[in-house]
C-alpha positions as CSV (number, residue, x, y, z in Angstrom):
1,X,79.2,-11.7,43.0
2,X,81.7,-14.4,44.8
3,X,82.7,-17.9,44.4
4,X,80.5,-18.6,46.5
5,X,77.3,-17.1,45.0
6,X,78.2,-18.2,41.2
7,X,75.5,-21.0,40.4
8,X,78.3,-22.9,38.6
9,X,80.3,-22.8,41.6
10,X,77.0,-24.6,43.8
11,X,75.8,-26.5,41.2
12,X,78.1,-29.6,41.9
13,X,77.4,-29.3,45.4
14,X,73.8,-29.3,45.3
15,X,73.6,-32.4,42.9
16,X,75.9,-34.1,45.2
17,X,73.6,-33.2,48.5
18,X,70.4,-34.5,46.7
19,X,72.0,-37.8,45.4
20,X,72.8,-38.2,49.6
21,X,69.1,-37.6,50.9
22,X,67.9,-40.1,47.8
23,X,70.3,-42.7,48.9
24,X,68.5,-42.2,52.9
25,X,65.4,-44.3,53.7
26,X,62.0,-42.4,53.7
27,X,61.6,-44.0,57.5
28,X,64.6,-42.6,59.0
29,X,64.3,-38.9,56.9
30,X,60.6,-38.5,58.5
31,X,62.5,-39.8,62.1
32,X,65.0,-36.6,61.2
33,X,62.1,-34.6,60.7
34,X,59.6,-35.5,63.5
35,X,62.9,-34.9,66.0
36,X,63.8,-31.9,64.5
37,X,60.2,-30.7,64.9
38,X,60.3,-32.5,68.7
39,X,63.3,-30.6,69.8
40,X,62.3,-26.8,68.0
41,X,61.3,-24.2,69.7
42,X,57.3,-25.0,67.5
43,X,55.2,-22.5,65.7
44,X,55.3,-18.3,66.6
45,X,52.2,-17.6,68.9
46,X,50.6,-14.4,67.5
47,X,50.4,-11.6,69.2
48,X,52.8,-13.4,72.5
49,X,54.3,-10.1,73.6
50,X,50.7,-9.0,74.6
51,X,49.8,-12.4,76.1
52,X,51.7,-11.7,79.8
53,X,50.1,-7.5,80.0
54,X,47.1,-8.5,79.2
55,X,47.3,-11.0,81.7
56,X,48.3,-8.4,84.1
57,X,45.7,-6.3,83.2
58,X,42.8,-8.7,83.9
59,X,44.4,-9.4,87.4
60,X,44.5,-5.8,88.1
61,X,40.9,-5.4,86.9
62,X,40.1,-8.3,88.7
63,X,41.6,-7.2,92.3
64,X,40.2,-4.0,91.6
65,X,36.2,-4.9,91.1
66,X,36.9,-7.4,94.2
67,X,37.8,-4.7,96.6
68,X,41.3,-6.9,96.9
69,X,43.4,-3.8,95.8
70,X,43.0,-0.3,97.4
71,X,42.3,2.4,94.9
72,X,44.5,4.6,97.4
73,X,47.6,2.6,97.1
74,X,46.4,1.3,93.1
75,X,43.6,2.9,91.6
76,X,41.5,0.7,88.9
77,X,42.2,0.6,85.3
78,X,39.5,2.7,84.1
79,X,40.6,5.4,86.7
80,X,44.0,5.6,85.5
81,X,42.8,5.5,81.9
82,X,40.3,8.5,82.8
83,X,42.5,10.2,84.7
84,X,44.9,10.1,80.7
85,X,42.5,11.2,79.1
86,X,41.7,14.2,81.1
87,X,45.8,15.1,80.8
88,X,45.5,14.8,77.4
89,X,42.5,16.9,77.3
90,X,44.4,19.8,79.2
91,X,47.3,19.1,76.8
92,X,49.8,18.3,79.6
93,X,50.6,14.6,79.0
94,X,51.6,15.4,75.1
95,X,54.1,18.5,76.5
96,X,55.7,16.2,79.1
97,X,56.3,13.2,76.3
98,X,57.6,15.2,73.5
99,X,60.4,17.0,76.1
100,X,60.9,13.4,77.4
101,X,61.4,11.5,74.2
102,X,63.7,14.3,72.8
103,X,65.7,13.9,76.4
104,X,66.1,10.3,75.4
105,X,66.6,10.7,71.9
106,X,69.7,12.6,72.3
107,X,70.8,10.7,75.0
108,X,70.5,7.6,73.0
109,X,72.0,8.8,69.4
110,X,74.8,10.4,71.2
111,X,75.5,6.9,73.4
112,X,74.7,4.9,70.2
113,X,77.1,7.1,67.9
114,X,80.4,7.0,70.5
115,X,80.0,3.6,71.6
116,X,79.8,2.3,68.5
117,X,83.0,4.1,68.0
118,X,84.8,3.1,70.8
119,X,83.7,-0.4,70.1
120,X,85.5,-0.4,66.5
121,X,88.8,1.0,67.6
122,X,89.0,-0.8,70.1
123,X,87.7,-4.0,68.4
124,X,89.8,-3.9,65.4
125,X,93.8,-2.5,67.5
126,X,95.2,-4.4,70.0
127,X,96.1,-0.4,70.9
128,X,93.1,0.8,70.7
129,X,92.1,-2.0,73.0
130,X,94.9,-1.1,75.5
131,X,93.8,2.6,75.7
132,X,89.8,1.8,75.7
133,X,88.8,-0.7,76.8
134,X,90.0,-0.4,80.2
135,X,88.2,2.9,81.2
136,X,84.8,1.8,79.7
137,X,85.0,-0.9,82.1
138,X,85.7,1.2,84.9
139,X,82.6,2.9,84.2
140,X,81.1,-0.1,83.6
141,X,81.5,-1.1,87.0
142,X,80.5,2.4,88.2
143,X,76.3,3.1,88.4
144,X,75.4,5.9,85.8
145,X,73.1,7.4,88.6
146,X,75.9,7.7,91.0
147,X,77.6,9.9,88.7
148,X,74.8,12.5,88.6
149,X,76.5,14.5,91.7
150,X,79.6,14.4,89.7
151,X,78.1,15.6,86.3
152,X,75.6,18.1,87.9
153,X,79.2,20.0,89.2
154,X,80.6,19.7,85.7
155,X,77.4,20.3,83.7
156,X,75.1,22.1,86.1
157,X,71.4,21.0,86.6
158,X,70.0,22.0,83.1
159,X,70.0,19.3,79.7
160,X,73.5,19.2,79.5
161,X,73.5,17.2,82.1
162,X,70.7,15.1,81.7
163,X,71.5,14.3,78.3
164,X,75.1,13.7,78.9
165,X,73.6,10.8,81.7
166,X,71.6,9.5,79.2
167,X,73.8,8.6,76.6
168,X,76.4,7.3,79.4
169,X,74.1,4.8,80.6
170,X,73.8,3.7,76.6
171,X,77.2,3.7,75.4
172,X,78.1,0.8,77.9
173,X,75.7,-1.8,76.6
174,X,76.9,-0.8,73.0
175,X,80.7,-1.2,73.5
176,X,80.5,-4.2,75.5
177,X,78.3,-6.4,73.3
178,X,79.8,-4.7,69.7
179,X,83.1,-5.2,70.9
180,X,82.6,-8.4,71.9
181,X,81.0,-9.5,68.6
182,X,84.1,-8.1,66.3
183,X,86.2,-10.4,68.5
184,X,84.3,-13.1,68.1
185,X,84.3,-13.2,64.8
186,X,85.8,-16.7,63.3
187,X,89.0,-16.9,62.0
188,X,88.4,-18.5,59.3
189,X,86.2,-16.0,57.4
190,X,89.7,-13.6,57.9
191,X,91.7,-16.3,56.0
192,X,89.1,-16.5,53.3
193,X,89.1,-12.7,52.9
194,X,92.9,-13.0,52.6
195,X,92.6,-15.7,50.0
196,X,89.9,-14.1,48.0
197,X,92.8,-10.9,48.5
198,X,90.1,-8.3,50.0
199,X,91.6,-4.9,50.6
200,X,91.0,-3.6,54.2
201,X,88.4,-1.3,53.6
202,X,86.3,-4.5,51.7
203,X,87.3,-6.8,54.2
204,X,85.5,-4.0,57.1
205,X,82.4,-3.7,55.0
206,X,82.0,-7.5,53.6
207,X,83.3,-9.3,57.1
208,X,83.4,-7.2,60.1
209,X,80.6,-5.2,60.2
210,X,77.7,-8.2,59.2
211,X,79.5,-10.1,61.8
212,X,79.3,-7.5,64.4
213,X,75.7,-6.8,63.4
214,X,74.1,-9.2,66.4
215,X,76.0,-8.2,68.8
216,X,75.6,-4.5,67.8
217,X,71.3,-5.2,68.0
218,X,71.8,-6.9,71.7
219,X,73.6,-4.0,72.6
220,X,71.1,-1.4,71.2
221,X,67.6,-3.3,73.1
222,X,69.7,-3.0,76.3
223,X,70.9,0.4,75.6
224,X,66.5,1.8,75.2
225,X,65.9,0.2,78.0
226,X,68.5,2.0,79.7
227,X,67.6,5.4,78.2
228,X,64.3,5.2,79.2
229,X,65.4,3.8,83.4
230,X,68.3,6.9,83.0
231,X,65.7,9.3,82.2
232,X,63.1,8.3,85.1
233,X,66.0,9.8,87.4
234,X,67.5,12.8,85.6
235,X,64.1,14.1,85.2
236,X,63.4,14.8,88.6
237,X,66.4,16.7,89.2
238,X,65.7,20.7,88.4
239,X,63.5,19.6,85.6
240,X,60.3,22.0,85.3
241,X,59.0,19.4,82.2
242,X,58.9,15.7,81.2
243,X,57.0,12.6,82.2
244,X,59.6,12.2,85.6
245,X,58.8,15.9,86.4
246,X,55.1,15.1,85.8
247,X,55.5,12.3,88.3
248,X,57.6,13.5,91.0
249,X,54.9,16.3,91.0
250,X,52.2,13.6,91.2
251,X,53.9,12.2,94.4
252,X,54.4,15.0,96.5
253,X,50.5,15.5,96.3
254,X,49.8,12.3,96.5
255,X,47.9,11.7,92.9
256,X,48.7,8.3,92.6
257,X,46.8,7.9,89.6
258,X,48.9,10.2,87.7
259,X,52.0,8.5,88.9
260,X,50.7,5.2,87.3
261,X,49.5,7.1,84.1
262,X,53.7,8.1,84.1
263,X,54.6,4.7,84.9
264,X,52.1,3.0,82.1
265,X,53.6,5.7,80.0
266,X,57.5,4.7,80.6
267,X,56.5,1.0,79.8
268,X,54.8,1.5,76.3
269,X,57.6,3.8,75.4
270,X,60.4,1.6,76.3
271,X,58.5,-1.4,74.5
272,X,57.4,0.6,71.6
273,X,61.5,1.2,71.6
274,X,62.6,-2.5,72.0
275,X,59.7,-3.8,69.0
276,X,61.2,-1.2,66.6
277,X,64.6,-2.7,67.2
278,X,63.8,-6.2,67.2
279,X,61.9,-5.1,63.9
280,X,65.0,-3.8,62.1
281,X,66.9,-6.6,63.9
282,X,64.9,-9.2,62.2
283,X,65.0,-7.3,58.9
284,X,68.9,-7.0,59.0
285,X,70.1,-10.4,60.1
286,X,67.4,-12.2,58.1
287,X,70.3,-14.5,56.5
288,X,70.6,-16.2,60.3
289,X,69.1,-19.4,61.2
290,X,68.4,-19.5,64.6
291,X,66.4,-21.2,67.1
292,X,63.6,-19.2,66.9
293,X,62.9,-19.1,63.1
């Protein structure tokens, strides 16, 4: 417990606040309201992230029944959906996701675990700064997929290599918005810790860290999203498993259902990944008032 959590410490503060508002006429505090309600984003729709697929969907379903949309360039819904079932029945579409998510979990714990790192020391030393962060924008500026010749030399063509792509593509999106968070941090919350005399360690666990925390969660919904777009490629090089093998195989004998079953697949996983983010996101920076709440 702080100053600034002791009741005795608010107490003053609060009575001083409510003697204010009394002291305000009723007219202009429901004017303050109504344009505070005007100018908010309004109420959460329920269910909204399933509002623009299922739109989607009926327009594909639509086209489809119409005869607007060839079922050899886009098969219907309910062919694709037949056409999963039957892989599931044969057991094939569970094999290819488990190699695939294990691909990307790697990928993305690895990418997560030394960005993060690099982020730190190079967010809290002007040395560590110096020696960092100018290669991470080098490869920043370079395409992870044009450095799968390069890696395939170094790594060969087995998971090395695909995992070590993976968590390349990730690390990026979690230095650059970390790092830029811990510098953005307000300078005034380090000459508070220096007045309430935190040691360093206290002042990394009580200041940096929560303050780093959004940018750290930006980071991480960009860095699925590239795990997921890495893997679509790495998977079709040498691979004899996984939902990009499964697809690349689809294409060179023309099954174009099963190359939208893989595609279908790659979207639920990569939003299934970004709602299980925004979910500990939400849970973690609850104490933030933002436009959206």
């Amino acid at each position: 417990m702080n100053a600034f959590s002791h009741p005795a410490a608010v107490a003053p503060t609060i009575g001083y606040a409510s003697d204010e508002r009394a002291l305000i006429p009723p007219a202009i505090q429901l004017r303050k309201t109504r344009t505070r309600r005007r100018l908010a984003l309004g109420r959460a729709i329920p269910f909204s992230a399933l509002i623009g697929p299922a739109l989607l969907l009926v327009v594909w379903s639509i086209g489809s029944v119409a005869g607007l949309i060839d079922p050899r360039t886009l098969p219907a819904p309910w062919s694709v959906v037949g056409t999963a079932v039957d892989l599931i029945a044969e057991g094939k579409l569970q094999g290819h996701l488990m190699t695939s998510a294990w691909r990307a979990a790697q990928g993305l714990v690895f990418g997560i675990l030394i960005g993060t790192v690099l982020a730190l020391i190079s967010g809290l030393s002007r040395l560590g700064e110096a020696i960092i962060d100018g290669p991470v924008q080098i490869k920043r500026a370079i395409p992870t997929l044009a450095l799968i010749p390069l890696l395939m030399l170094w790594f060969g063509i087995g998971e090395g290599m695909k995992v070590t792509t993976i968590a390349l593509a990730v690390l990026i999106p979690i230095y650059i918005q970390t790092h830029s968070s811990l510098r953005s941090i307000d300078s005034r919350y380090v000459e508070l810790a220096q007045t309430l005399r935190m040691g360093y360690g206290e002042f990394i666990r009580e200041v940096i860290l929560p303050g780093a925390l959004p940018g750290f969660f930006l980071g991480l919904r960009f860095a699925v999203t590239y795990a997921w777009l890495s893997l679509v490629v790495v998977e079709q090089v040498n691979a004899t498993s996984g939902i990009g093998y499964m697809i690349d195989l689809a294409r060179n004998y023309g099954q174009t259902d099963i190359v939208i079953v893989g595609l279908v697949l790659y979207a639920l996983l990569g939003l299934a990944s970004d709602g299980i983010v925004s979910f500990f996101q939400e849970r973690s920076l609850s104490w933030r008032r933002t436009l959206a709440d």
